[in-house]
C-alpha positions as CSV (number, residue, x, y, z in Angstrom):
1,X,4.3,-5.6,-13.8
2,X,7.8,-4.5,-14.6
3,X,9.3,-1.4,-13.3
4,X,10.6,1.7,-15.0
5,X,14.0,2.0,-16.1
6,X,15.7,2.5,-12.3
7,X,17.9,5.7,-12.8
8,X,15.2,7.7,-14.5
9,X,12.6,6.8,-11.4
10,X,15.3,7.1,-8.6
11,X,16.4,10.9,-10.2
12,X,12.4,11.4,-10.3
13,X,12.4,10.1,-6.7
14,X,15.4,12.4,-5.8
15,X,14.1,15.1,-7.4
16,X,10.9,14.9,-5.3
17,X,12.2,14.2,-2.5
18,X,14.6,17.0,-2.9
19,X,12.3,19.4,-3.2
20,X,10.9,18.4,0.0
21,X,11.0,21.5,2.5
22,X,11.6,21.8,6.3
23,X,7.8,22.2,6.7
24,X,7.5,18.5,5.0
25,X,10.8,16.9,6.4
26,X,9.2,18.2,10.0
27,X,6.8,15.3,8.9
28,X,9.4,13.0,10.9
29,X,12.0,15.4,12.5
30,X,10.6,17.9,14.0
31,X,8.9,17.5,17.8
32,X,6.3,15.0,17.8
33,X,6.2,14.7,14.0
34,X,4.8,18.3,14.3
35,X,3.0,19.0,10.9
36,X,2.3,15.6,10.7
37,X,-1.9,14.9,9.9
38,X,-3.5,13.8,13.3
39,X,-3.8,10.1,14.0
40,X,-6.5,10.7,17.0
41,X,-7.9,8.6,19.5
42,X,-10.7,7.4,16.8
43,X,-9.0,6.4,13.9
44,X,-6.8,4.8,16.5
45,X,-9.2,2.7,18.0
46,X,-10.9,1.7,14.5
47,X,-7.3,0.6,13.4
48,X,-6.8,-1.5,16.6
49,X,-10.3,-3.1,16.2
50,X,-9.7,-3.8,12.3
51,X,-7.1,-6.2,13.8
52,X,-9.6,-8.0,15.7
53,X,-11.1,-9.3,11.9
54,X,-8.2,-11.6,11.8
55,X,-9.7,-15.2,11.9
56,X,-9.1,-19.2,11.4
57,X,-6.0,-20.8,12.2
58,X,-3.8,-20.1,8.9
59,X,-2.8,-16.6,9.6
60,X,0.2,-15.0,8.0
61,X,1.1,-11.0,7.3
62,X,2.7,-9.8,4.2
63,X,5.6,-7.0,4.5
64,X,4.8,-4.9,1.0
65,X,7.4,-2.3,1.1
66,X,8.0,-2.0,-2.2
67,X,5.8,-2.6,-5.5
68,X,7.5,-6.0,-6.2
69,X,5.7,-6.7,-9.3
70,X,2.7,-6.8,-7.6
71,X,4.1,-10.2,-5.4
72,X,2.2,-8.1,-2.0
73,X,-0.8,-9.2,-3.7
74,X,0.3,-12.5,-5.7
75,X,1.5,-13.6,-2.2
76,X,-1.7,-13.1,-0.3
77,X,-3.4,-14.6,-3.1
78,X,-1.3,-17.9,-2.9
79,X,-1.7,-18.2,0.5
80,X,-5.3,-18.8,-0.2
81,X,-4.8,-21.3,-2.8
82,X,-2.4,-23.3,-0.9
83,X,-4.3,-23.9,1.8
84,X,-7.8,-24.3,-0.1
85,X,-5.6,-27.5,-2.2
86,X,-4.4,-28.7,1.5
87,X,-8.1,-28.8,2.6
88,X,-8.8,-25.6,4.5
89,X,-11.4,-23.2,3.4
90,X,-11.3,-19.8,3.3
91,X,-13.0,-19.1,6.5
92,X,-10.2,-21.0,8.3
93,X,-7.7,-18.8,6.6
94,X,-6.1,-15.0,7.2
95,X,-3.7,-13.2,4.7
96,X,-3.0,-9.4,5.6
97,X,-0.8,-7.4,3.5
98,X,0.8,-4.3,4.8
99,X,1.3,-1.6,2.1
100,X,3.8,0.9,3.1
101,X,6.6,2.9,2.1
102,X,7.2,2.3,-1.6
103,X,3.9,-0.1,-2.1
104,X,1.5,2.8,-0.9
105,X,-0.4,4.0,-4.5
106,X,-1.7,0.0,-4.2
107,X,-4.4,1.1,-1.8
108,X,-5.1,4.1,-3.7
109,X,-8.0,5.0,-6.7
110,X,-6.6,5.0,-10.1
111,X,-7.9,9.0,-10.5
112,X,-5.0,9.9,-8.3
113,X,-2.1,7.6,-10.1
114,X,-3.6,9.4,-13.1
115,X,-3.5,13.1,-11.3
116,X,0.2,12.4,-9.5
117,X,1.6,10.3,-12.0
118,X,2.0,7.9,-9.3
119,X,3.5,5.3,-11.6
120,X,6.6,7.3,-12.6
121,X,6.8,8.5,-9.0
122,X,7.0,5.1,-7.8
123,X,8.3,2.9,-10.4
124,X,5.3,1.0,-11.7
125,X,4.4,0.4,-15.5
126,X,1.8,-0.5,-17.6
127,X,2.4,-3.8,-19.0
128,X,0.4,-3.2,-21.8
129,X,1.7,0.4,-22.9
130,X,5.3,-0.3,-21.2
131,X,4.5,3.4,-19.9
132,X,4.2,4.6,-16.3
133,X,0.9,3.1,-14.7
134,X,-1.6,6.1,-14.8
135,X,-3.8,3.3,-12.7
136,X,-3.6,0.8,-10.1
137,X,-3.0,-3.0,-12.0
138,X,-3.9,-4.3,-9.0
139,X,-7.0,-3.7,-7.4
140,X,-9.0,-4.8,-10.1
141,X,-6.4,-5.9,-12.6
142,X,-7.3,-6.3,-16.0
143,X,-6.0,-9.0,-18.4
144,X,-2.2,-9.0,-18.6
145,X,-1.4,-7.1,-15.1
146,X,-1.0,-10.4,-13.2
147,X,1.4,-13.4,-14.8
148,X,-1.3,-15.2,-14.7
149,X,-4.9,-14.8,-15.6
150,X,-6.0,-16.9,-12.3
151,X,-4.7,-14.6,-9.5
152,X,-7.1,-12.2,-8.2
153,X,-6.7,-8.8,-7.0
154,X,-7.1,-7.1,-3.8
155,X,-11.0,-6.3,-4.3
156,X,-11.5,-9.9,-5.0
157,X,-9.3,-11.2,-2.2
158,X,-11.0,-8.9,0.4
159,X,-14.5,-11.1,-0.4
160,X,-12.5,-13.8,0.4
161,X,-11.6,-12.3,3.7
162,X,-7.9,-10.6,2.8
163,X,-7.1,-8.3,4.6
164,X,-5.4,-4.5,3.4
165,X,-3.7,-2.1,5.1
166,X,-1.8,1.4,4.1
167,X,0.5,3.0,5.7
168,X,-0.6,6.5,7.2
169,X,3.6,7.9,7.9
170,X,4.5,7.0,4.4
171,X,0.9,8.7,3.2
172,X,1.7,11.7,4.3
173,X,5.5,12.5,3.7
174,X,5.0,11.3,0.5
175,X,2.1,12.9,-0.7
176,X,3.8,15.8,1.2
177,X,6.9,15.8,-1.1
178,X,4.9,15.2,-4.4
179,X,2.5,18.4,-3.0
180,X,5.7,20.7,-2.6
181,X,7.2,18.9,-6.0
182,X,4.5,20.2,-7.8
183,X,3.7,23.1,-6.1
184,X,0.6,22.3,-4.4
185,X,-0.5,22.6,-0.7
186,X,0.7,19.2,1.0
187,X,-2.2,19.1,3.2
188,X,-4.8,19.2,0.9
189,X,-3.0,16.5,-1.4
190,X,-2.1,14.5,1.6
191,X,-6.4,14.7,2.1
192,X,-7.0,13.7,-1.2
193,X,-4.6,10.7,-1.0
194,X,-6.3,9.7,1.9
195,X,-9.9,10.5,0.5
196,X,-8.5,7.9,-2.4
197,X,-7.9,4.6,-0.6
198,X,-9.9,2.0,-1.8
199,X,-13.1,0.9,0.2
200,X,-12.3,-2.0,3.1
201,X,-8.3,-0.7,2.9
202,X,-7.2,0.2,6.6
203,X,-5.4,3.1,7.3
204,X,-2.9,2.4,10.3
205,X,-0.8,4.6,12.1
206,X,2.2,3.3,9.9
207,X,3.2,0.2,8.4
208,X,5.7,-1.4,10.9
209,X,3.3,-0.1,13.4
210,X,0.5,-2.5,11.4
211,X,3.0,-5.9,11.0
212,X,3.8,-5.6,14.7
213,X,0.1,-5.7,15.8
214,X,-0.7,-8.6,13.1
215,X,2.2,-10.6,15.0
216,X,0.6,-10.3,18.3
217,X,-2.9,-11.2,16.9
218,X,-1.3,-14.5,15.6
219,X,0.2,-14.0,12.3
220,X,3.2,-15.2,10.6
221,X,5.2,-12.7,9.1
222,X,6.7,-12.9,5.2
223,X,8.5,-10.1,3.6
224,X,7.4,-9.1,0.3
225,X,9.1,-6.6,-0.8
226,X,12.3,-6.9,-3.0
């Protein structure tokens, strides 16, 4: 999955970002991230026990920060087959990938990349129309969206026991900016991103928040971003 031409998405990127208001920048600067969508003592608690799904003794945490050509997934995917062809079976083995800042639409439906054009907005094309992604390759990819035919995607690797998590800070400033881009109301966009994630994905209070906690339950940590 190759990525747009760079200085058209980062002027796209700018452009969003730019259009960004104080309401949306309070997101991270203003007291206690005020306008910030409430992480509450619930979704709190079902984030910390997600982590407690972490099993077997191969346990390792991918950093997906940016879309990478899909290698946040490939990677978890590997990790699997390398330890299945050294004798250990999937029960024994734990791959988490974090999905935040940049690598966000991946835990998203593809009737919102269509709807936000999240493709242009964050650098992913279609490899078969070369055009911005106007759906996720990599949930369930279809022929051509992987390099290879063999490597599954993050539905199939979540049978297998992967595990997926997005990044709630990133959710909502940038579903915040794209809202004010457009000219839309950021909270109901940002509800509609969240509505979006795919079924088993974790929401967590933010991605480093996410990779810390998978160190302390065991896991190695791999960067996967580029």
């Amino acid at each position: 999955m190759k990525t747009v031409n760079e200085s058209s998405r980062r002027k796209f990127m700018g452009a969003v970002l730019m259009g960004a208001t104080a309401s949306t920048l309070s997101l991270i600067t203003g007291p206690m991230y005020a306008g910030l969508p409430n992480f509450d003592d619930k979704k709190m608690a079902e984030a910390d026990d997600w982590f407690k799904n972490i099993k077997g003794t191969h346990r390792i945490v991918y950093d997906g920060s940016t879309p990478h050509d899909g290698f946040p997934i490939i990677w978890n995917w590997a990790f699997y087959l390398s330890n299945n062809e050294t004798g250990s079976v999937d029960d024994d083995i734990t791959a988490m990938t974090v999905l935040r800042h940049n690598a966000i639409p991946f835990a998203l439906k593809s009737e919102v990349w269509e709807k936000y054009k999240l493709g242009e907005v964050f650098g992913v094309n279609d490899n078969a129309t070369k055009a911005p992604a106007l759906r996720n390759p990599y949930y369930e990819p279809k022929e051509g969206d992987f390099p290879m035919p063999v490597i599954q995607g993050i539905k199939e690797m979540q049978e297998r026991g992967a595990m997926f998590c997005v990044c709630n800070l990133a959710l909502s400033v940038y579903s915040g900016a794209v809202a004010q881009k457009m000219e839309l109301d950021p909270k109901k966009v940002y509800q509609e991103w969240v509505d979006a994630v795919q079924p088993g994905i974790q929401i967590v209070p933010s991605g480093v928040w996410a990779l810390g906690r998978a160190q302390q339950n065991g896991c190695g940590y791999i960067f996967a971003g580029n």
